[in-house]
C-alpha positions as CSV (number, residue, x, y, z in Angstrom):
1,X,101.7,124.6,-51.4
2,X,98.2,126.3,-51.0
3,X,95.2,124.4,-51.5
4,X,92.1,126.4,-52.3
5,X,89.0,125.1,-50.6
6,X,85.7,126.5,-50.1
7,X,83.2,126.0,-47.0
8,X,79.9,124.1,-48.6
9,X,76.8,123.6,-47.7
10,X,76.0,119.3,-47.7
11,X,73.6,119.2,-49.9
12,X,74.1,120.7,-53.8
13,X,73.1,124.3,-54.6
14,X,73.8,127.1,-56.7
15,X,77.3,127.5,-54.0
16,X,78.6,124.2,-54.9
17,X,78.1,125.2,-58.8
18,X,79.6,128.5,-58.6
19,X,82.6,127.1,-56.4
20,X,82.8,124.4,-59.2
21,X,83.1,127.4,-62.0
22,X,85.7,129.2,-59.8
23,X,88.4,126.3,-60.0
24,X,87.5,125.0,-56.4
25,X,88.3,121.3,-56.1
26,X,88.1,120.8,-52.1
27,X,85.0,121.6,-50.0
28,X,85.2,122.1,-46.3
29,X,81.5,121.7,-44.8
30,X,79.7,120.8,-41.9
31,X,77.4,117.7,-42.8
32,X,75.4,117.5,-39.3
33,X,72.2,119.2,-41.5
34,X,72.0,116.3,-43.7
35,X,74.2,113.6,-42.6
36,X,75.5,111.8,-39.4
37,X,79.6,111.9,-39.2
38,X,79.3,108.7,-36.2
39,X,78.2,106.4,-38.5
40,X,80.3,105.5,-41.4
41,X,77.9,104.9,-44.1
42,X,76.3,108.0,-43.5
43,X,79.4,109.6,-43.7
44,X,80.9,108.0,-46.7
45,X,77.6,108.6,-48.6
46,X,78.5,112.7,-47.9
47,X,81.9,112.5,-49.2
48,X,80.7,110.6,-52.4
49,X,78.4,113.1,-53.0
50,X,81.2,116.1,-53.2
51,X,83.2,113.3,-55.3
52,X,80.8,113.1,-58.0
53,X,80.2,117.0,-58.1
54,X,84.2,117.3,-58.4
55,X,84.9,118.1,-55.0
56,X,87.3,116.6,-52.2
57,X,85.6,116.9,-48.9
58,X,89.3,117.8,-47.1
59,X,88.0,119.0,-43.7
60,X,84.9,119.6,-41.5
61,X,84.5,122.6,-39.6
62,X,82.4,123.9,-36.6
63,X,80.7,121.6,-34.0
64,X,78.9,118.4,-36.3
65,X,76.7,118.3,-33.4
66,X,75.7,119.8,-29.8
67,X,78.9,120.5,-27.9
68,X,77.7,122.8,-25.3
69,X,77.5,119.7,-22.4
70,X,81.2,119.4,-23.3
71,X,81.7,123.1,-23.5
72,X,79.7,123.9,-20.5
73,X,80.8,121.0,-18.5
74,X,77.5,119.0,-18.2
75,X,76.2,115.4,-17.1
76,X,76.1,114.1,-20.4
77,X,79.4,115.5,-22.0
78,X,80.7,111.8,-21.7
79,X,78.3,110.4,-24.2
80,X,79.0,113.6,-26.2
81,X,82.7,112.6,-26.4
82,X,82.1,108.9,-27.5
83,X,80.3,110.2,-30.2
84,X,83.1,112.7,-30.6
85,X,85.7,109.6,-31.0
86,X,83.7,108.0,-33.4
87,X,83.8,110.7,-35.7
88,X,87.5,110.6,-35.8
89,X,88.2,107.5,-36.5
90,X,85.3,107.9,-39.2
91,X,87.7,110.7,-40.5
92,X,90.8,109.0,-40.2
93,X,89.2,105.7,-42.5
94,X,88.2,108.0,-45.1
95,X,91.2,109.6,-45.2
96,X,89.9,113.5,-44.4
97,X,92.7,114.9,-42.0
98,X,91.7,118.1,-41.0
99,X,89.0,118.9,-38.5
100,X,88.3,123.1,-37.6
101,X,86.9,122.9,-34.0
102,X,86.4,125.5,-31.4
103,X,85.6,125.7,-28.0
104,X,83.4,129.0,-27.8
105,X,80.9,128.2,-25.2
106,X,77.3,129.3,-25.3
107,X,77.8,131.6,-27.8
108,X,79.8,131.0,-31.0
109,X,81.0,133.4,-33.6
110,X,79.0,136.9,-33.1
111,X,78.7,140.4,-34.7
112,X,76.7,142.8,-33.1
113,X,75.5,144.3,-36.6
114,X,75.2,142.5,-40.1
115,X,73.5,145.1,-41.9
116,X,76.3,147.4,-42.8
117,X,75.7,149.1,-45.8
118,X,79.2,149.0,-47.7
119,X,80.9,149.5,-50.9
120,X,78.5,149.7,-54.2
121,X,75.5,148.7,-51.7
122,X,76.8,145.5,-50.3
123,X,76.0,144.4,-46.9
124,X,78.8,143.5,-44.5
125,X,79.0,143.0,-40.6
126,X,80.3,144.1,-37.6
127,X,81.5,143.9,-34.5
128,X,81.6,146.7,-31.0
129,X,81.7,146.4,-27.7
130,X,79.3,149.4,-27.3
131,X,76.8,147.7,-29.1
132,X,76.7,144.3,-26.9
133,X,77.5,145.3,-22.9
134,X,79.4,143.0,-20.6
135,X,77.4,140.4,-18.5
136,X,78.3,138.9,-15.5
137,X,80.2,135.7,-15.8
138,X,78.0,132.3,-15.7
139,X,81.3,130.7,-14.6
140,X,85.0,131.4,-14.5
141,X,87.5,131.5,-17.2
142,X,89.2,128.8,-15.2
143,X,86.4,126.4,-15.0
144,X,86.6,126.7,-19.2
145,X,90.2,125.9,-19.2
146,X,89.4,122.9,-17.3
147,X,86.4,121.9,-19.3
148,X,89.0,122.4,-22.3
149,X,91.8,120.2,-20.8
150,X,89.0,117.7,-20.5
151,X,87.7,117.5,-23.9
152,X,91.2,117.2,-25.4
153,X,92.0,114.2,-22.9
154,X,89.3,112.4,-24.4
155,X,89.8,112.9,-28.0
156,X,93.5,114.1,-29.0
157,X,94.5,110.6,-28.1
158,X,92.3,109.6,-30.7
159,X,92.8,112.2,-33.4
160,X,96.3,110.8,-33.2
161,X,95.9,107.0,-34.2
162,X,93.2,108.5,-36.8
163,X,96.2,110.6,-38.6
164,X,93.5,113.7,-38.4
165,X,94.5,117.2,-37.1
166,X,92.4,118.9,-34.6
167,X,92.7,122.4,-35.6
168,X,91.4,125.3,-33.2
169,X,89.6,128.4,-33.9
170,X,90.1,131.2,-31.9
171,X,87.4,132.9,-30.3
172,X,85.7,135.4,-32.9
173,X,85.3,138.3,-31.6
174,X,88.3,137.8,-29.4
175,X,86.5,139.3,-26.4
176,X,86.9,138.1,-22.8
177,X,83.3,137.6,-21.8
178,X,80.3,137.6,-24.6
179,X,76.4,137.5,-23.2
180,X,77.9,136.6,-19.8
181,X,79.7,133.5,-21.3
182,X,83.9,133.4,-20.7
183,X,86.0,133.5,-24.2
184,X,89.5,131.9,-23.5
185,X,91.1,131.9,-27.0
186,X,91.6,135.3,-27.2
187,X,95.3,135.8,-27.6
188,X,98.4,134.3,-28.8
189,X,99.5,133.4,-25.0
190,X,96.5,131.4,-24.8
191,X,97.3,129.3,-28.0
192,X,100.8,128.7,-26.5
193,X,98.8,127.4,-23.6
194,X,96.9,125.3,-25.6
195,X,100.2,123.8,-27.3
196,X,101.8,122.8,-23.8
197,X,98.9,121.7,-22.5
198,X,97.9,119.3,-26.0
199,X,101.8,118.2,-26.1
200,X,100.5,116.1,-29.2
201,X,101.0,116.5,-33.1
202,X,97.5,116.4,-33.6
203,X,96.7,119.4,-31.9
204,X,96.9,122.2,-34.7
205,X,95.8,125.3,-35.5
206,X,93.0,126.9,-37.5
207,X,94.6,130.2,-38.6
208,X,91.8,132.9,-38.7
209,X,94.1,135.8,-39.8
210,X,91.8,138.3,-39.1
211,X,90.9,137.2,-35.5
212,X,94.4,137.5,-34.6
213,X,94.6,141.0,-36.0
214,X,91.4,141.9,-34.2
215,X,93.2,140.7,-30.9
216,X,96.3,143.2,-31.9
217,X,98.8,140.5,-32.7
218,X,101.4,140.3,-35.3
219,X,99.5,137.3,-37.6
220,X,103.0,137.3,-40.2
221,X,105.1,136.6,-36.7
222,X,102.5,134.2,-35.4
223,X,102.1,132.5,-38.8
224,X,105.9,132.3,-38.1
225,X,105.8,130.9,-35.1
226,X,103.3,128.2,-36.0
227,X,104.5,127.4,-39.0
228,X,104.1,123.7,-38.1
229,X,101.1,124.0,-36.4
230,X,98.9,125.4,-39.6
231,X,96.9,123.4,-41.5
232,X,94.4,125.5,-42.5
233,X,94.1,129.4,-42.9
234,X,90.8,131.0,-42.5
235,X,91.8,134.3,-44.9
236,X,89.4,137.6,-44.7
237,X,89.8,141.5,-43.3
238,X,88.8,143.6,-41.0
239,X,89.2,147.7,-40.7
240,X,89.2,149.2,-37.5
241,X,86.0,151.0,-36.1
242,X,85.5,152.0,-32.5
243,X,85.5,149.4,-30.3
244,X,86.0,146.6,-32.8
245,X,86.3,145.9,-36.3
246,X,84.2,146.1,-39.8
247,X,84.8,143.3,-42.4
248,X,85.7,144.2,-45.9
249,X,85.7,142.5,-49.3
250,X,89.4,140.9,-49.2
251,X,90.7,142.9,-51.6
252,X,90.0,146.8,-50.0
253,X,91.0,145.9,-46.1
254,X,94.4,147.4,-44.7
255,X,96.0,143.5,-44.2
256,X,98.8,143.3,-47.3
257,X,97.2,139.9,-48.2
258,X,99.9,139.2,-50.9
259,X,103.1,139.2,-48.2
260,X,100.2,136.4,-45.9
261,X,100.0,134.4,-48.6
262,X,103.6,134.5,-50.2
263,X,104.7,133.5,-47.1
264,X,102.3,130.4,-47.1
265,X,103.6,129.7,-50.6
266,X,107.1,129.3,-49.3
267,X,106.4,126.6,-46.4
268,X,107.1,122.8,-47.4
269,X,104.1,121.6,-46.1
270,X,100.5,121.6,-47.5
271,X,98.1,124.2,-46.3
272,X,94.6,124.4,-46.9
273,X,93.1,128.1,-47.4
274,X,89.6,129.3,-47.6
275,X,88.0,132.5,-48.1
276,X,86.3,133.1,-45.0
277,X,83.3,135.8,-44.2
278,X,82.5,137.8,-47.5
279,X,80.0,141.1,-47.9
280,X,76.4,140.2,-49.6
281,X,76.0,141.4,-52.9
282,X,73.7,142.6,-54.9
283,X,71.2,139.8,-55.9
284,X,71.6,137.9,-52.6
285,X,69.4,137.4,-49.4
286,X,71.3,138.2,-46.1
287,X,70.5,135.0,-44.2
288,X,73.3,134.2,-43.5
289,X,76.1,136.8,-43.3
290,X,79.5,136.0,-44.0
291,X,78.2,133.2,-46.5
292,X,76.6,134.3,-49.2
293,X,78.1,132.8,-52.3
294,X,79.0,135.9,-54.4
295,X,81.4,137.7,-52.0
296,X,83.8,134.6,-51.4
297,X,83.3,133.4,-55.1
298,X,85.2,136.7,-56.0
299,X,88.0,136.4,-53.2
300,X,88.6,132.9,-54.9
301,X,89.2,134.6,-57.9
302,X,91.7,137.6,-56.2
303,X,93.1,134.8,-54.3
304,X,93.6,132.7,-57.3
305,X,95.8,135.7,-59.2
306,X,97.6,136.5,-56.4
307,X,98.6,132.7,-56.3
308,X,99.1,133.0,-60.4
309,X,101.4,136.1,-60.0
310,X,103.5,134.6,-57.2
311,X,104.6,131.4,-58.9
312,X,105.2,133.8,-62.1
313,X,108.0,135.5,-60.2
C-alpha cells in the first residue's frame, strides 16, 4: 500500500496548508531549523505540531544536524554519533520509523543550473558535467567507505532496538567526484555493498527513482530487487541532456510513472512515497529549487489519480 507524504517545512506555512488541501496526511521534514531531535521534549513538541495541523510526522530526512566530522572522518565525529543515537531512540519512543539519511560528503545534492526556463515559463534545474569540472580528490573513495562502515557501526545497532529504518540516499548527481569531494553511492553495486556490509534489517533504502536512472540502471529491476529493502520512494523525472539530466514536471518526463507505481501498489508491505524536486511556477520565488510548493502540490494530485485509476481496475 502507498502512503502519500509530502516533505514540510517545521514550522506552518502556506506548504503545510496547501499539502493539507491536497489530501496529504504524512509530513516528512527536517526539524533541525526549529527544533532539537536529541532531546525528547523538543522533539515531541514538533510532532504535536504536525498532529494538530492533521499531519503524521512519518520520517525525517537529510542530516538533522552537522554530519560532515562523521562524513569527513574528523576528531569530533564521536560526539556527533552520540547525538546521532539519541535521536533514534527519540524516533523509536515516538513511534516515527523511517529516517532518509545520506552520506554525501562536503557537498550534498547539487545542480549546476536552477534557472531553466521550461514548460509555460516555469523554472526547473539541471545537472552537466561540462558545467562543473572535475577536482582533484581531497581523499580517496576508500577512505569514504571506511568512514561509512564507521558510522553504521555506531548507529545501525541502534536503529535496530529503536524499530526505525535507516534508509539511504544515493548520491544525487550520481557522479564519482563533485568539487574535489569522492561520491560512493553512485551505482547499484555500491548499494549491494552497502547491504553486505549493514547485514542488518534496519539498513534500508531510500528509493530516488530518478537518481538511479540518471546512473543508467534499470529502477523497475532494482525496485525488484529491493523489494524488501524500500521504505520510502523519492518519485520525480529527469530527460536526458548532454552530460547529465534536466528535471521535468512528473507528468511530461520519459519514466512510465504508472508501471513504478503499479508495481509499488502490488507489494504487501507499506511504502511511503513523496513527490520529490518539482519546477517553480508562476507566482513563486526560486529560493529554493526543487521545493517550491506549487510544482509538487500538482504531482500529488497526478500521483493521487494514477493511485485512483489503479485500484479502479
Amino acid at each position: 500500500m502507498i502512503r502519500l507524504g509530502m516533505f514540510l517545512p517545521p514550522e506552518a506555512d502556506r506548504r503545510w496548508r496547501l499539502a493539507a488541501q491536497a489530501g496529504v496526511t504524512h509530513a516528512i521534514c527536517r526539524i533541525d531549523r526549529k527544533y532539537r531531535v536529541d532531546d525528547l521534549d523538543s522533539f515531541a513538541a514538533a510532532q504535536k505540531s504536525f498532529a494538530d495541523a492533521g499531519f503524521t510526522l512519518t520520517a525525517l530526512e537529510g542530516d538533522q544536524f552537522d554530519m560532515s566530522r562523521v562524513k569527513l572522518g574528523l576528531a569530533g565525529r564521536d560526539e556527533v554519533l552520540e547525538k546521532y543515537r539519541r535521536m533514534l531512540v527519540n524516533m523509536g519512543k515516538l513511534g516515527i520509523r523511517i529516517l532518509c539519511y545520506n552520506f554525501m560528503a562536503g557537498v550534498g545534492w547539487f545542480r549546476s543550473r536552477s534557472d531553466i526556463m521550461y514548460r509555460g515559463g516555469a523554472l526547473t534545474s539541471h545537472w552537466s558535467r561540462s558545467e562543473v569540472p572535475e577536482e582533484p580528490l581531497k581523499f580517496s573513495h576508500e577512505k569514504l567507505w571506511e568512514n561509512y562502515a564507521y558510522f553504521l557501526k555506531a548507529v545501525l545497532p541502534v536503529a535496530e532496538e529503536a524499530g526505525v529504518r535507516m534508509c539511504l540516499h544515493p548520491d544525487d548527481p550520481p557522479v564519482s567526484e563533485l568539487k574535489g569531494y569522492p561520491r560512493i553511492f553512485t551505482s547499484a553495486a555500491a548499494y549491494r555493498r552497502m547491504l553486505a556490509l549493514a547485514n542488518c534489517p534496519s539498513a534500508g533504502i531510500t528509493f530516488c527513482a530518478a537518481t538511479f536512472r540518471a546512473m543508467g540502471e534499470d529502477d523497475m529491476a532494482l525496485l525488484r530487487e529491493w523489494k524488501d529493502k524500500i521504505p520510502f520512494v523519492h518519485m520525480r523525472d529527469n530527460q536526458p541532456i548532454p552530460g547529465g539530466f534536466q528535471e521535468t514536471f512528473h507528468d511530461n518526463g520519459p519514466t512510465d510513472l504508472v508501471a513504478r507505481m503499479k508495481l509499488l501498489e502490488e507489494w504487501d508491505t507499506e511504502v511511503l512515497l513523496r513527490p520529490d524536486h518539482a519546477p517553480t511556477m508562476f507566482g513563486e520565488n526560486n529560493d529554493e529549487p526543487g521545493y517550491a510548493a506549487l510544482g509538487r502540490i500538482f504531482a500529488i494530485g497526478y500521483f493521487r489519480g494514477i493511485l485512483h485509476t489503479l485500484k479502479c481496475r
